[in-house]
N, C-alpha and C positions, 0 to 999 in steps of 0.2 A: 367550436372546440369543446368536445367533452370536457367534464370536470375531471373525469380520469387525467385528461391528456395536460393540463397546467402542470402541476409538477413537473413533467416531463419538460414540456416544453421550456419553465423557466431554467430548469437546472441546465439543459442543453445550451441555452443562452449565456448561462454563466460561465459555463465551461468552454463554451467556446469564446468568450473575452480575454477569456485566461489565455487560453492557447495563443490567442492573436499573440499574446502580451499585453493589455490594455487590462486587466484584472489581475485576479488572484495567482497566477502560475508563480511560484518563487515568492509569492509574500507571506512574509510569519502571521502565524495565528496567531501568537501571545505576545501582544508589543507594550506590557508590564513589563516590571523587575522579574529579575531571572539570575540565576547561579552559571544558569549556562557559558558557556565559553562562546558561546555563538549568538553577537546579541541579537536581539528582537525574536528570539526565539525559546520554548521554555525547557526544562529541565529534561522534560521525557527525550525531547530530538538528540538521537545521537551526533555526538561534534567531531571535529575533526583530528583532534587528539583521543578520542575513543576509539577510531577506527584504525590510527598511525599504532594505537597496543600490539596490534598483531601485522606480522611481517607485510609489505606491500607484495602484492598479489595473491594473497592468501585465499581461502575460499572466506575463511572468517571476517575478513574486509570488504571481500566484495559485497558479502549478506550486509554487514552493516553501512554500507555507502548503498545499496537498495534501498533500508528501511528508512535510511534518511533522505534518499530522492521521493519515498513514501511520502512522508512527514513532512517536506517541505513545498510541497506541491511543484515537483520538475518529471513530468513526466516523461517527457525525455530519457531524463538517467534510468528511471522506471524501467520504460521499454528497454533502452540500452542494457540492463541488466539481465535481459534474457537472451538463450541462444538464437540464432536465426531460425533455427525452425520452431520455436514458440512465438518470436515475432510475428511470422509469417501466418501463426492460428491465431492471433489474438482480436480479440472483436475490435470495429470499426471505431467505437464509438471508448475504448477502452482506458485512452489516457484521459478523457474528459471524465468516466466516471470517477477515475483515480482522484484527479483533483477537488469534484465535487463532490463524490458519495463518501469516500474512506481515508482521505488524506485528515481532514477533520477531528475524528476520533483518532488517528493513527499518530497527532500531531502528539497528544498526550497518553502516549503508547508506549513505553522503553522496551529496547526487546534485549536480550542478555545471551550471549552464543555459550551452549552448554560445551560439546563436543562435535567434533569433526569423524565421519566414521568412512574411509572408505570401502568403495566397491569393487574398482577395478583403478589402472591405473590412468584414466581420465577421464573418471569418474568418482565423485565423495556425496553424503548428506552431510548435510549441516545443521545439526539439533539446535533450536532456538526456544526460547518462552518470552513469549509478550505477555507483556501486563498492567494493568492500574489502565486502559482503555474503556472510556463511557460506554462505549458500543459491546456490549455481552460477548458476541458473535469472534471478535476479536483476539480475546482473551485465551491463553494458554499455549500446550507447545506446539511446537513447529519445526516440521523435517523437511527441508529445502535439499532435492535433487540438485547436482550440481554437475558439470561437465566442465572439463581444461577444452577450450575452443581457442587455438590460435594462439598461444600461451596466456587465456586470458580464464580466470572462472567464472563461469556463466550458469544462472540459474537455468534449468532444464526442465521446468513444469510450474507453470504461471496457474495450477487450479486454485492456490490460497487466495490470491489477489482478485481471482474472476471468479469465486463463488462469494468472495463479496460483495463484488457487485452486480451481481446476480438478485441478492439479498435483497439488495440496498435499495436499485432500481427500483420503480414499480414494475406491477409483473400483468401487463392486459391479460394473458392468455387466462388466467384467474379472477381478471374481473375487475381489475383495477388494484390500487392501496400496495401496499411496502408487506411484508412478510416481518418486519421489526418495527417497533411503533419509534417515531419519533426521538425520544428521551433515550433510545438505546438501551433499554428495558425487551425484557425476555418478551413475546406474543403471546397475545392471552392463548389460556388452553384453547385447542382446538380452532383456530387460527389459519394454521397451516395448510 
């Protein structure tokens, strides 16, 4: 095996433990002290009293019961968050990266829903900003398409998520190595 191809291949083994159940899927990253309401978990994950703030079914709950199936590594809820025709585009390999490449940083990520703008009427974005995230890349706002599917709101374009990990992955077609170093710090110039 290349030396490219470790990374890969551990992180795929990790992620796929997870998925069995036998790893990481559904276990908290921060099992210190915490304010949170949700224990073994830290301040940034949204809890289940942040999300009950806003009316059940709302678009504004569903965005934040995503960013906490984000954060707690269920990738499950993850994909369930999106409509069936993003399910159906979404790469193969797309809930392991969730849990291995960007649940991590995203563990200590708050995101805060600014406003609700609709489009039409079953369809809205959902202005968001995430913040205080290690990972650079992460950081800022965020306009979440959304669609009323079946009286449910469903996210309608999963590029946030999948140009993370995009990122995040190694990229062969480039020669091996991350596009972000390590630490979650910016690539040095010219990198890219």
């Amino acid at each position: 095996m290349s030396p490219r191809g470790v990374p890969v291949a551990l992180a795929s083994a990790l992620a796929a433990l997870a998925l069995a159940g036998c790893g990481l899927e559904g276990q908290p990253f921060d099992t210190g002290d915490s304010t949170s309401d949700t224990p073994g978990l830290g301040d940034a994950v949204v809890t289940p009293d942040a999300i009950s703030e806003y009316p059940p079914g709302s678009p504004e709950a569903a965005v934040l019961r995503w960013w906490r199936a984000v954060q707690t590594r269920d990738p499950e809820a993850v994909v369930d968050s999106y409509t069936a025709q993003v399910r159906d585009e979404l790469p193969k390999d797309f809930a392991a990266t969730v849990v291995a490449f960007i649940a991590p940083s995203a563990s200590q990520a708050p995101i805060a829903v600014d406003y609700v703008e609709p489009t039409s009427e079953d369809d809205v974005t959902v202005y968001a900003v995430i913040s205080e995230s290690p990972d650079w890349r992460m950081n800022g706002p965020l306009a979440l398409p959304m669609t009323n599917e079946g009286g449910e709101w469903l996210i309608s374009d999963a590029s946030y998520l999948d140009a993370l990990s995009r990122i995040s992955a190694p990229d062969e077609a480039e020669g091996g190595g991350t596009s972000a170093r390590t630490d979650g710090s910016p690539p040095a110039e010219g990198s890219q």
